[in-house]
Structure formats: C-alpha cells, structure tokens
C-alpha positions in Angstrom: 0.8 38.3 -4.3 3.5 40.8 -3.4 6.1 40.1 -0.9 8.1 42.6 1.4 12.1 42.8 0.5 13.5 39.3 1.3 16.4 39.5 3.6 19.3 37.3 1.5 22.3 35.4 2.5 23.2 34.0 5.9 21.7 36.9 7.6 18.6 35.8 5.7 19.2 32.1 6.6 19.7 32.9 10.4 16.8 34.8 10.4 14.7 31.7 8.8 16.2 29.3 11.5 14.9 31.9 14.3 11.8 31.8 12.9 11.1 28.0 12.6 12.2 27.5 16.2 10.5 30.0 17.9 7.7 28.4 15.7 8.1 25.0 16.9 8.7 26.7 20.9 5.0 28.3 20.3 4.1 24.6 19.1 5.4 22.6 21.6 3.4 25.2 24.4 0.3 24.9 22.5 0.5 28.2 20.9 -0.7 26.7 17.5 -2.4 30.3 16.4 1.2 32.5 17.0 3.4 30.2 15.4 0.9 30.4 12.8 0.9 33.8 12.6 4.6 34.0 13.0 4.9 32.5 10.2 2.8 33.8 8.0 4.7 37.2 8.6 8.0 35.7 7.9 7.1 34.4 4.5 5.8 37.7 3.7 9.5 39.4 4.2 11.3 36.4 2.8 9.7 34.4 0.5 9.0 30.8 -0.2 11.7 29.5 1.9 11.4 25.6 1.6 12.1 25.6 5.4 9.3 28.4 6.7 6.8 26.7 4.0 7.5 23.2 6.1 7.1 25.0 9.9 3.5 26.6 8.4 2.6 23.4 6.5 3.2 21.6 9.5 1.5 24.3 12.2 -1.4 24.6 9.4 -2.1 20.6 10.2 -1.8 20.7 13.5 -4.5 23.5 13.0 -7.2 22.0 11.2 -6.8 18.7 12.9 -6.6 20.1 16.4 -9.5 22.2 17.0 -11.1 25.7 15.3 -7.7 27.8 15.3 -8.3 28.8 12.1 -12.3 29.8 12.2 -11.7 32.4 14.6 -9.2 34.5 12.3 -10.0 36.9 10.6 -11.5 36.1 6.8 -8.3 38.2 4.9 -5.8 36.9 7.5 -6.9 33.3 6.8 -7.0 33.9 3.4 -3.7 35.3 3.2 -2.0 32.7 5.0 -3.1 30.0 2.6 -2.7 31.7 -0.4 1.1 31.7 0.5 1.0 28.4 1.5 -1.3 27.2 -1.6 0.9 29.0 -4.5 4.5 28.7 -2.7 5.2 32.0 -4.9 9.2 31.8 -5.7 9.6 28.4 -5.0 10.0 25.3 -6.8 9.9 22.6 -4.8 8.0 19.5 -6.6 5.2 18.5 -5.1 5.0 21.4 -3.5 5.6 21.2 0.4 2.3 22.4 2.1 0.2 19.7 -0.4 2.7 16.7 0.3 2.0 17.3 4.1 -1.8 17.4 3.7 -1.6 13.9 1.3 1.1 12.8 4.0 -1.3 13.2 6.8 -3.9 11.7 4.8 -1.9 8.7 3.8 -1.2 8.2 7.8 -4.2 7.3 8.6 -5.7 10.6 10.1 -9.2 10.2 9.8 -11.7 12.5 8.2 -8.3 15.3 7.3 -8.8 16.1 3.2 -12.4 16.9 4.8 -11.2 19.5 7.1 -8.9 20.4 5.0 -11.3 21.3 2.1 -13.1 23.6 4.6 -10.7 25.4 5.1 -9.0 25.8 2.3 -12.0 25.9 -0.3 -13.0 29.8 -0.1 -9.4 30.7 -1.2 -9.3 27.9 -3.8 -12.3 29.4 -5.2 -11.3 32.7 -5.9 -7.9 31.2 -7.4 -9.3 28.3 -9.2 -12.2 31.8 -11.0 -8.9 34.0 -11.9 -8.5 33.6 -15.6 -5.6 31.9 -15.8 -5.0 29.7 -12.6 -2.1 28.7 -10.7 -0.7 25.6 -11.3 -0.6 25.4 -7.5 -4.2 25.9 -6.9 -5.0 23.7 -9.5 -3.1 20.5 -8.2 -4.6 21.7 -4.5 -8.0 21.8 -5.8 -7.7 18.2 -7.6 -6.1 16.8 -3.8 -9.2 18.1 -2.0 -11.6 17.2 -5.0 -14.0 14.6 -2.9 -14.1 16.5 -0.4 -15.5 20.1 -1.7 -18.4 21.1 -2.9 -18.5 24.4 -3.7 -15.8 24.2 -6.4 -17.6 24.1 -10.4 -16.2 20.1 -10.9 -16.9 20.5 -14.8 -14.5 23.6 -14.9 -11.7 21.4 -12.7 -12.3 18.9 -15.3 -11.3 21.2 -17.7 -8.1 22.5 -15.8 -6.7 19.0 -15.0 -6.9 17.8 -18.6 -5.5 21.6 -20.2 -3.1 21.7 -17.3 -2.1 17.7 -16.8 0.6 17.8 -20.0 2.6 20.8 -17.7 2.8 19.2 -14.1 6.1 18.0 -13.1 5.4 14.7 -12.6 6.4 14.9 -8.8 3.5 17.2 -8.4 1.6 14.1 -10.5 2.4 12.1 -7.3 -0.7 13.9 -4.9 -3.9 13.6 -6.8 -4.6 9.9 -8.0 -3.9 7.6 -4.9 -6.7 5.3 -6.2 -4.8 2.2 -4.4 -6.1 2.9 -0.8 -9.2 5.3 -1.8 -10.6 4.8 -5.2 -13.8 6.4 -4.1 -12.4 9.6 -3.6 -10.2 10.2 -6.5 -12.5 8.4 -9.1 -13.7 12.0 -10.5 -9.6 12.3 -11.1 -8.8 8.9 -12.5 -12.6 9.7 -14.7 -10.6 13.1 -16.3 -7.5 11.2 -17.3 -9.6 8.6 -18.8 -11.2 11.3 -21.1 -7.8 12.9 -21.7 -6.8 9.8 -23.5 -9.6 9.5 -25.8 -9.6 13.1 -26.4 -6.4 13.8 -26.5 -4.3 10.5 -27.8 -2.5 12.7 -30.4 -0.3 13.9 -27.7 0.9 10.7 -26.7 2.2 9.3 -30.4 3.0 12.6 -31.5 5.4 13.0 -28.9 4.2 15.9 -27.2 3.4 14.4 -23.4 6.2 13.5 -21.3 6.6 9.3 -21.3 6.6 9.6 -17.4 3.0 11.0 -17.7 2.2 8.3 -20.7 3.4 5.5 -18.3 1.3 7.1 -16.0 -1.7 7.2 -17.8 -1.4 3.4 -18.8 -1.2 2.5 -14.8 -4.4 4.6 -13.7 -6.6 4.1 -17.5 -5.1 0.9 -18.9 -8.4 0.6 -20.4 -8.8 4.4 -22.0 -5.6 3.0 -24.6 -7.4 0.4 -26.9 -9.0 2.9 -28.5 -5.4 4.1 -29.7 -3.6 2.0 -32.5 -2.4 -1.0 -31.5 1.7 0.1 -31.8 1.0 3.4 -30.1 4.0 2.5 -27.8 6.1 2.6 -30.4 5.2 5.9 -31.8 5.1 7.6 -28.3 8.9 6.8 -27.6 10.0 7.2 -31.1 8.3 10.5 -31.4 9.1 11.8 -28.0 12.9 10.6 -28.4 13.4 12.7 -31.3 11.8 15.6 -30.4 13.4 15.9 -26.6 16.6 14.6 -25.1 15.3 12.4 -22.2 15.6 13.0 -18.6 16.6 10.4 -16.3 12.7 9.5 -15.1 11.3 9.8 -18.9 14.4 7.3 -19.8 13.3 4.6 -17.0 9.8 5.4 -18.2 11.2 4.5 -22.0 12.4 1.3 -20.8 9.2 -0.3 -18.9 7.7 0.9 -22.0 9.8 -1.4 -23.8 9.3 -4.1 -21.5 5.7 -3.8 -21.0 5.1 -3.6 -25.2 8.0 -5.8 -26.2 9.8 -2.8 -28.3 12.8 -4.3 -29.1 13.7 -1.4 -31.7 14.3 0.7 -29.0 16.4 -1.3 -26.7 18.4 -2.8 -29.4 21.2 -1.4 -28.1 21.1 -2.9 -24.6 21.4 -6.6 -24.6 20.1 -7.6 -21.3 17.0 -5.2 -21.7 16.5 -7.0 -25.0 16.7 -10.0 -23.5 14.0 -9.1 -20.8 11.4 -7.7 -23.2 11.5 -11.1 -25.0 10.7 -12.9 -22.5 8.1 -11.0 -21.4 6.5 -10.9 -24.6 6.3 -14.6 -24.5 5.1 -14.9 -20.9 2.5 -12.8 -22.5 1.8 -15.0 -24.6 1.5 -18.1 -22.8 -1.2 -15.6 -21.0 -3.2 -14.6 -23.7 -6.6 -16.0 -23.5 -9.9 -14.9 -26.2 -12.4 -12.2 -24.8 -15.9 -13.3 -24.7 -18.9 -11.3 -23.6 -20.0 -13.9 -20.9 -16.8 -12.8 -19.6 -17.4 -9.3 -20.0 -20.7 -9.9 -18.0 -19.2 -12.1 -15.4 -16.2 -9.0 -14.7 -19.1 -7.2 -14.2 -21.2 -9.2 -11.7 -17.9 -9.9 -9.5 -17.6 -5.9 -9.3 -21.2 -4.6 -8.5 -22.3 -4.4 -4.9 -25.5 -6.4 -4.4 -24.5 -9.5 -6.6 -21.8 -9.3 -3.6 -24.1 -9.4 -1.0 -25.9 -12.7 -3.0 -22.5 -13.9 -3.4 -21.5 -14.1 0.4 -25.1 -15.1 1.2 -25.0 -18.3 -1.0 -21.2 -19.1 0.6 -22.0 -19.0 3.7 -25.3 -21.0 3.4 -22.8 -23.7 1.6 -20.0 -23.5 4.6 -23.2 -24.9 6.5 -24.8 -26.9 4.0 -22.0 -28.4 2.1 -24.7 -30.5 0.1 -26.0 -26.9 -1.8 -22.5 -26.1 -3.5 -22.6 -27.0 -7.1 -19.6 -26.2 -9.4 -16.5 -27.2 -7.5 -13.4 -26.4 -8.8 -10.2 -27.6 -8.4 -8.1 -25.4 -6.0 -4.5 -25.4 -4.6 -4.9 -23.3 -1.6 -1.3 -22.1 -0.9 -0.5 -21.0 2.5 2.7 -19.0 3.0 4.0 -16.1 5.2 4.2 -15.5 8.8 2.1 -18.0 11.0 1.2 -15.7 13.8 -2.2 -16.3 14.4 -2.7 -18.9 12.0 -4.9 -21.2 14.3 -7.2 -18.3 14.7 -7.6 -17.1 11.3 -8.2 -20.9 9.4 -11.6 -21.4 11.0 -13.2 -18.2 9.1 -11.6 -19.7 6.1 -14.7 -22.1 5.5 -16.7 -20.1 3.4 -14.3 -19.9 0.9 -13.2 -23.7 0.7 -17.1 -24.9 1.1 -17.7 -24.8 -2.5 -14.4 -26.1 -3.7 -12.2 -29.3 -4.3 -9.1 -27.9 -2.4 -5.3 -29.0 -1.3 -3.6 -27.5 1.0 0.2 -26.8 0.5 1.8 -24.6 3.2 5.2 -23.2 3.2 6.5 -21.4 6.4 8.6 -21.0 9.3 8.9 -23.2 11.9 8.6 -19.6 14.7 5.4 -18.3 14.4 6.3 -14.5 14.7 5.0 -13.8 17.8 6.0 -10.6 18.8 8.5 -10.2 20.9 8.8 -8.9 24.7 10.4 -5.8 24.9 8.6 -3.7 27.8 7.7 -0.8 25.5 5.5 -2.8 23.1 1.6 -1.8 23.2 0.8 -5.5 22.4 2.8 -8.0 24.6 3.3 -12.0 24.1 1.8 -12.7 27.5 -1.6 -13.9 28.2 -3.4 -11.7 31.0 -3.6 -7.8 31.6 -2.5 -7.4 34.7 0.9 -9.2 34.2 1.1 -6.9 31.2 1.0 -4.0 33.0 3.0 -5.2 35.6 5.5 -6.4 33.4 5.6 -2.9 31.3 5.9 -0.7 34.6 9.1 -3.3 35.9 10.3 -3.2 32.3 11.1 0.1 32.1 13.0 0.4 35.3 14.8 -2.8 34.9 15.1 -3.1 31.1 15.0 -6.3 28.9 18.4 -7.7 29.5 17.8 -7.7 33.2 14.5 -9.7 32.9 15.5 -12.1 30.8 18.4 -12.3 33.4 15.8 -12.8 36.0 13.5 -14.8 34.6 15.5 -17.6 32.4 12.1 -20.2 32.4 9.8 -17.4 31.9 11.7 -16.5 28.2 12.8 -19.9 27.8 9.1 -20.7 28.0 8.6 -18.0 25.7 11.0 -19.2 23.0 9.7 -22.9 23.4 5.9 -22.2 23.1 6.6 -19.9 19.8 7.9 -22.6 17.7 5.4 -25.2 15.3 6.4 -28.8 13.7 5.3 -29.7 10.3 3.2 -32.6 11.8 1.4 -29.6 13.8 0.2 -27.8 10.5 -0.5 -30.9 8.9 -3.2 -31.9 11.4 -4.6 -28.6 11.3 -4.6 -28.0 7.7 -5.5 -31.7 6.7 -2.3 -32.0 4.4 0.2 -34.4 4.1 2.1 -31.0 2.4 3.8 -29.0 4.5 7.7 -27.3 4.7 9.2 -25.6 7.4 12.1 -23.5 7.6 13.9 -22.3 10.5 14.5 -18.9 9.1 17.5 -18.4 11.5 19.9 -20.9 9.3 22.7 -18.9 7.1 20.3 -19.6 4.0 17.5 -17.1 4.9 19.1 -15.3 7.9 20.3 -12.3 5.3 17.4 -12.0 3.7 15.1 -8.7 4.3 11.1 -9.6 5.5 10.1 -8.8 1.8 12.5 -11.7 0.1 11.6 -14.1 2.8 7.8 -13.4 2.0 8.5 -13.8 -1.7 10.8 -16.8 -1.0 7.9 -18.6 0.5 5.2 -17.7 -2.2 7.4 -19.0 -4.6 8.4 -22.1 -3.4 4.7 -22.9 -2.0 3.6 -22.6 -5.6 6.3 -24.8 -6.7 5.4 -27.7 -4.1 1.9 -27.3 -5.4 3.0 -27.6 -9.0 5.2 -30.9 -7.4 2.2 -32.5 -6.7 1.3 -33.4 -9.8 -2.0 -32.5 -9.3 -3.9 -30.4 -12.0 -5.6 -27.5 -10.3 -8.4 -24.9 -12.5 -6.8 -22.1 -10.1 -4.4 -21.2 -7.7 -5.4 -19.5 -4.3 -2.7 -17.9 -2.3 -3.4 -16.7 1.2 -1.4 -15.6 4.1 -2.3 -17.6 7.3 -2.8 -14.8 9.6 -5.3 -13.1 7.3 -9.1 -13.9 8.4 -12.1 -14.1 6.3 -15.5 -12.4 6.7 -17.4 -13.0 3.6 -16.8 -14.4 0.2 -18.5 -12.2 -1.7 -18.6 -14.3 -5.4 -20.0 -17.3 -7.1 -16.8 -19.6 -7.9 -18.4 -19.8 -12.0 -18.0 -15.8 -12.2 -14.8 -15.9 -11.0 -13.1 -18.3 -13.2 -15.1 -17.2 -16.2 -13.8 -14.3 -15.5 -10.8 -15.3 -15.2 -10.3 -17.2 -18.5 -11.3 -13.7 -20.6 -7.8 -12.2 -20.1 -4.9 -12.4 -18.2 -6.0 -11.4 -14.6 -5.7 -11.7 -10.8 -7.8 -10.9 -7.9 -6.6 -9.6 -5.1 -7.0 -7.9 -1.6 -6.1 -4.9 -3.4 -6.6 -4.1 -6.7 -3.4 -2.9 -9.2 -3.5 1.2 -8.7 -1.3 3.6 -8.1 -0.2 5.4 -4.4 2.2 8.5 -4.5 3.3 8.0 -8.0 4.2 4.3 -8.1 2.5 1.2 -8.6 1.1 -0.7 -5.9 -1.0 -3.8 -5.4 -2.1 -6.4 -2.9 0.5 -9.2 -2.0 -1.6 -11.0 0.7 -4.5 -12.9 -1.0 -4.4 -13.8 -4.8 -6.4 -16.2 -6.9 -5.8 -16.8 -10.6 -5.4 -19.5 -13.6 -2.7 -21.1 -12.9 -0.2 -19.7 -15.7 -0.8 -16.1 -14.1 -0.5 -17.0 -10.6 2.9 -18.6 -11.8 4.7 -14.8 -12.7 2.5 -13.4 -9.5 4.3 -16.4 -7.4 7.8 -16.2 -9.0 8.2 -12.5 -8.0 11.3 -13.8 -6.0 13.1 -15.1 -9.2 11.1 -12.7 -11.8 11.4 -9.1 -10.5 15.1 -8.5 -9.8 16.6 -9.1 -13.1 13.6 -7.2 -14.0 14.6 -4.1 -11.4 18.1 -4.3 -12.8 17.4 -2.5 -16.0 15.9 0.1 -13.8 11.9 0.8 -15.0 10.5 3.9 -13.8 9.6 3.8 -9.8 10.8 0.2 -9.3 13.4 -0.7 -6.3 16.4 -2.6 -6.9 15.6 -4.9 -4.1 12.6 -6.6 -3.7 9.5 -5.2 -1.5 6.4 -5.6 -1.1 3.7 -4.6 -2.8 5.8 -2.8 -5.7 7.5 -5.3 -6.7 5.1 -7.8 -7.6 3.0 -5.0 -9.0 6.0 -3.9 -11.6 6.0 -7.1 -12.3 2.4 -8.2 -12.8 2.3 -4.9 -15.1 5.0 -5.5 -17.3 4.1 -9.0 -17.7 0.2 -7.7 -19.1 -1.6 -8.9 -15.9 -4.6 -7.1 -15.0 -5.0 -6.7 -11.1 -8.6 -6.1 -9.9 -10.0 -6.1 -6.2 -11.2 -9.6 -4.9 -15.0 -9.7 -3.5 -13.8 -11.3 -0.1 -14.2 -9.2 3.2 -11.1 -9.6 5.0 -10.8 -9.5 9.4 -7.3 -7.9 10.6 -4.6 -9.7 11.0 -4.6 -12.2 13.7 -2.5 -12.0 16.4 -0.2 -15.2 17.4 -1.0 -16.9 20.7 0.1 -15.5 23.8 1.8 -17.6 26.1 -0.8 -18.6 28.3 -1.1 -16.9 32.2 -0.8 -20.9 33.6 2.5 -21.2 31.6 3.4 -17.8 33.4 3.0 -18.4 36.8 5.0 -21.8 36.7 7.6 -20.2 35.0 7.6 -17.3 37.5 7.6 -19.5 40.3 10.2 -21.8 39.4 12.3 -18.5 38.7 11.9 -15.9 41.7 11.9 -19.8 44.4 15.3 -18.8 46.1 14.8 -14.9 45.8 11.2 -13.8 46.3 11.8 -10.0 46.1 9.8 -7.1 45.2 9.8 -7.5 42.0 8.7 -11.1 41.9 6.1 -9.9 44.4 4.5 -7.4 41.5 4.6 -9.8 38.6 3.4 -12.9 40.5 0.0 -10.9 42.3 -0.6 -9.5 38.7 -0.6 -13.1 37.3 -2.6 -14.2 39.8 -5.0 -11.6 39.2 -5.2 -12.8 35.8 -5.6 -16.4 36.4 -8.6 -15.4 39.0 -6.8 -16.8 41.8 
C-alpha cells in the first residue's frame, strides 16, 4: 500500500496532534463517520503514526459497535481504511494497536464485538490472507477473528499460524489464544499449536523457537509434549543458549523452565534459583501419583456434557433424599474470603455437601465487606429503593462527610450491623472451627486485597490440617460464591484425582493476554495438591523473586497461584459445578433506617430529613 510523502519532525507531530483532536471533537458530537474519514486521510500523508493508528482504532470500535457507519461507505473506501489499520505499514508496535483495541474490547465484556468485527473486517482479510505471501499483520488479525468468520479457508489459516507462529514477536502472541475466559472460540487456535508440537518438535530441542514461545506452548498444549523425549527441557535451553544471546523475556522464560523441569545445570550459577528448582522437584514428587486408564476414563466423564447433566441430576435428588448418596468421602470444606453475602450463598451449597462426610473450617474477617455508602455507588448498603434514590440525589449535593455529619446513628448503625462473631458463623456453618480477624489491626492493615485473600486460604487449610482429622480431599470455597448445580459423581472426581497431580476449579489453568491465569475462588483436590494451591501466600513470592516469565513480584490473584500451580506440575482443569454471582452482603434493613433517621433529624427536621424519611417510608409501605 503506498503512502503520500509523510510530513517529518515537529511540524509532522503538530500536525498528528491536530488530527487526533479534531478526531476526538467529531467523536464527542457524534460525528463517528468524519473522524473516521479524517483519519484515514491522515495516515495516508503520514504513515503509521502510533498515535493516528490509536484515534482510528478507537473511532473504528465505536463504529462497528455503534450502529452501520461502516456499511454505508463505499466498498474501496472501507477497504482502504482497514487495510491501513490491519497492516500498520511502517510501524512496529507489538501487538499491533488496532488488534489490542479489538481483543481489549472483547476482553471488557462487550458483547457479541469479535462477531461484528469479523463482518467487517473479513472481505479485506480475504484478499490479504489469498496474496502469496501474507502479512504478518493479517495473519495474527485473521487468527483474532477466527470463531467468528466463515468465509476465511480454516485449513489454509492452519497452515499460516503454524509456518508463521516461530516469527511473531511474542507480544503479538498475546491476542490469539485467550482460552481462559473463552476456550470455545479459540480452540481451532490452541488445536494448531497442538499439531505444531508433534509436527514440528525439532524446533524446540534444536534451538530454533524462541523459549518465550516454547514456554508458551507448554501453558496452552501441556499435553502435545509427551510425545517429545522426556529431557526435552534441557535440550531446548541448552540449544537455544548457544545458538542466541537471550533477551530479557527468553531469559525469564529460561528460568521457569528451570523451575518447572528441575534443570539445575542451567541455574548452577544462581544459588537461590537452585535452591527453588529443588524444591520444587520434590514437591513434585510428593505429587506424583501412577496413571491408570479408569482414571483416564473418569477425566473423561467429568469433562463431557451430558454425564454433567446426570451428574447434577443425581446431586440434587441426594440434597433431598440424603438416604440415595452412596460413596461419601471425607471432605474439609474450607471457607475463606470476604463474607459478604455469605448467609445467602450457604443454602445453595447443599448439593454439593449431600453426598459427603464434611467439616467445616472457616477463616475470615470479622466485617463482612459490605459495600460501603458513598452516594455515587450503583449498589448502596441500604435496604429499600426509594431511600436509595433519595439518598443518591442528597448525596451528591451534600457529599459524604456531611451525611455522615448529619446522620451519626444512621452510619453508626451502618458500621455496627456490618460486623459478625465467631459464635455467629459457627451456628451457621455447624462448626466448632471458626477464626476471625479484624483486618483493621497493624498485622493485615498493609496488606493489598490479594495477600489478605491468600493469607486466609492459607491459614484455613492449616486449621483444617490442625484438626487432626484425615480428609480424602480438600474443598475450598469463597462464601459469597453460590451454587447452582454439581455437575459430577464424587467417585469420578477423586478417581480422577488420584491419576496425576490435579485440581479442579472454577476456572481451568489457561492462558489470557500472554500470561497464565486460573481460578482462585473454588478448588477441590487430594490433599498434598491442595497444600501448594493453599500455601500460595508463603510459596509464590520467593518463587516471583527469581523473576519467571509473566509473574508479578507481589502477589495477585489469579496469576500467582497459577505460576505457582504450574511450576509445581499441577494440572488445572475446569470444575463441573454451575456457579450463581456473587452474593451481595445484607443491606441494613429499611426498619433499622428509619429509627436511625429519626433519632438523628429529632431536633432539626429540615428538608433534607423530610426527603430521606418519606422515601423510607415509601419503602417500609408506610
């Protein structure tokens, strides 16, 4: 695609900063179709410029998402504008910026977008995807849109993804295999990469495929490598380190390598890695268990969709007919995390304890985490809509610090209500083992929401291991987190369970733009591999230390405790229950709020107490 003369320097740069506002001016009216158009003539006189590719990629959204803007231009003039946008011709940024906004806005949530956007966009990815040699660019486009085209020749894509997967940077490697969050839609991906491994292993021991793109390989097709000698590891850092002086993201990728396949020769040098990597290799081995084919069989009865249906059937005839369960194995249900709406969510928890000998261990805080009552907040701790509303609309005139001034019992009422004893969950739960924690004492008030969710999961574990008790598996749950259906019979699961090292949970281990990800909300395991999933608070940061590729120094959550489930030879697959959303904690009920009102506005009775006290009434049906 030819370009007219770019205009260079600061003249050049002004005349890109005109361009983008008056771009986001036409936005901002509703003008989608100029901006559009605006800049599509301003990348033709100057190029690639990171910040005109961003104002189109963004307009270009807005576009698809927001009505036909696009299907009424003509077919060159469309084509034109994606073909800049698509190949990014002069410019290198990695991924490039007009497919990161399409995976961005399909990673927030907007509903039914890589559809769209493959209408749109498939015409011109056909003609580039049919020239004989293709652009990289259209390539990696056509691979993000893949489940949603179909006009596009899949066996030929196929072909491109494994001939061109050795030469993406591995930033552009972070759009096309999101398989954490929708495994559906990028299986055809994941199914490529699996081939490329048996086809072409050569080019991992020989040295040939960058180790950030082996590593990657192992998180999405784990599987794919047993049919590679067992020390293939070894070779492919060996071979790769002689041939190529390491980057900085293929040396991190050298070292959870090492960790992940104990290879001490190559971190002989570094003590503390060293250190690590023995470990490791004999956590692994208090892991290792002896494949069977009755476990083969019972993996695959836990993952196909009617047994599922039998499977939550049979539960829930159980949960009602406790006399029908059969096998019942011995559980420690650990309950840790955020109460909120704990009371709401334990109910829908008897499908899964019907068929089980369980004890309950819960380790929390003493405030529930309700949500707290600043006037701008879509969901308010106040039982009633009409206060709500009332309370929003005289929120934002007065602000929080003048209705807390106002209305000392209301928020004193507020703070009282939101707080549980240990003799409260104990009742509830039927457990004589419970610990509370206000998390406002020095000890956990400089901890971050991830190390305090760790924190708890490890130390609920531990109280369950305290016990003294000997459990066949370890369930860990977070209280707020309802239950639909229990989609599995308890003997799959723990056959299952004793044919290798695994976990099931709400997610399964996968990978979301480029790093590794898995579910940190439900878990059930043996108990040996629910110990390293549980001890990610002590485990992962000396772990993190030695930096391995794509893992935070600090603990968070989901990554963490994925790294470390990897490393540690712990295979992560989904868990057949049907989860609710999260529940909620308890508002503070409307009675509550009209005493507390009253008491409050007795000696001042102004206009404002007038709103807030009809709304409540309202509420209560008064």
């Amino acid at each position: 695609m030819k370009h007219e003369p770019e205009r260079g320097g600061a003249a050049g740069d002004e005349h890109v900063a005109s361009v983008s506002n008056r771009a986001e001016a036409l936005m901002d009216s509703g003008d989608t179709a100029a901006a559009l158009r605006l800049l599509a003539a301003a990348i033709a006189v100057n190029g690639a410029r990171p910040a005109l590719l961003t104002a189109a990629a963004n307009a270009w959204v807005v576009a698809v998402d927001h009505g036909d803007v696009l299907e009424s231009w003509p077919d060159a003039e469309r084509d034109t504008l994606h073909r800049y946008l698509i190949l990014q011709e002069g410019s290198d940024a990695s991924p490039p910026i007009f497919h990161h906004r399409i995976a961005a806005q399909h990673s927030g949530g907007v509903t039914g977008h890589l559809e769209r956007a493959a209408r749109a966009l498939e015409p011109t990815l056909q003609a580039l995807l049919a020239e004989a040699v293709p652009d990289r660019n259209a390539v990696l486009m056509a691979l993000l849109l893949r489940g949603a085209t179909v006009r596009i020749d899949q066996e030929r894509l196929g072909t491109l993804h494994e001939q061109y997967f050795a030469h993406f940077p591995i930033q552009d490697l972070n759009i096309p295999y999101s398989v954490v969050f929708d495994r559906n839609y990028f299986r055809r991906n994941v199914a490529d990469l699996r081939r490329y491994v048996l086809v072409h292993g050569a080019t991992i021991i020989d040295g040939s495929l960058p180790l950030t793109h082996v590593l990657l390989l192992h998180w999405l097709v784990a599987d794919a490598f047993s049919y590679l000698p067992p020390d293939w590891a070894i070779h492919a850092i060996d071979a790769r380190r002689r041939s190529h002086s390491l980057c900085v993201d293929e040396a991190a990728a050298a070292r959870s390598l090492a960790l992940r396949f104990s290879i001490t020769d190559e971190v002989r040098e570094d003590a503390t890695l060293m250190r690590l990597a023995d470990a490791l290799s004999a956590t692994r081995r208090t892991l290792a268990v002896e494949a069977n084919g009755a476990g083969a069989a019972a993996i695959a009865r836990l993952d196909q969709r009617p047994r599922q249906f039998v499977g939550a059937a049979l539960n829930e005839a159980r949960a009602r007919f406790p006399m029908l369960a059969r096998l019942r194995p011995r559980i420690a249900l650990c309950v840790s995390g955020q109460l909120r709406g704990f009371r709401k969510a334990w109910p829908t928890w008897r499908s899964l304890l019907s068929g089980v000998d369980a004890t309950v261990f819960v380790d929390s805080w003493n405030r529930i985490g309700r949500g707290t009552a600043e006037p701008f907040r879509s969901v308010l701790p106040f039982e009633g809509d009409a206060f709500s509303r009332a309370y929003k609309r005289v929120g934002a005139e007065l602000g929080l610090d003048e209705l807390r001034a106002r209305y000392p019992s209301l928020f004193a009422e507020l703070d009282r209500s939101g707080v549980v004893g240990e003799a409260d969950l104990s009742a509830l739960y039927g457990t004589c083992h419970v610990s509370l924690d206000d998390e406002a004492e020095p000890a956990f008030a400089t901890l971050s929401n991830s190390e305090k969710m760790y924190l708890k999961i490890e130390r609920c574990f531990r109280m369950a291991e305290a016990s003294g008790k000997q459990f066949d598996l370890i369930v860990r749950l977070r209280p707020d987190k309802p239950i639909v259906a229990v989609a599995f019979d308890w003997s799959d699961l723990i056959v299952a369970l004793r044919t290798r090292p695994a976990l099931y949970c709400e997610t399964a281990l996968g990978v979301h733009y480029g790093g590794l990800l898995m579910g940190d909300q439900a878990a059930i395991g043996l108990p040996e591999a629910s110990r390293v999933y549980a001890e990610t608070f002590s485990r992962a940061p000396p772990i993190a230390a030695v930096a391995p590729y794509r893992m935070e120094a600090h603990l968070w959550p989901h990554t963490s405790v994925a790294q470390l489930c990897w490393v540690s030879g712990i295979d992560v697959r989904k868990l057949p229950i049907k989860f609710g959303p999260f529940q909620e904690a308890e508002p503070l009920p409307a009675r509550c709020i009209r005493d507390a009102l009253n008491y409050d506005a007795t000696s001042r009775m102004d206009a404002v107490d007038g709103q807030l006290i009809a709304a409540n009434r309202i509420d209560l049906g008064a």
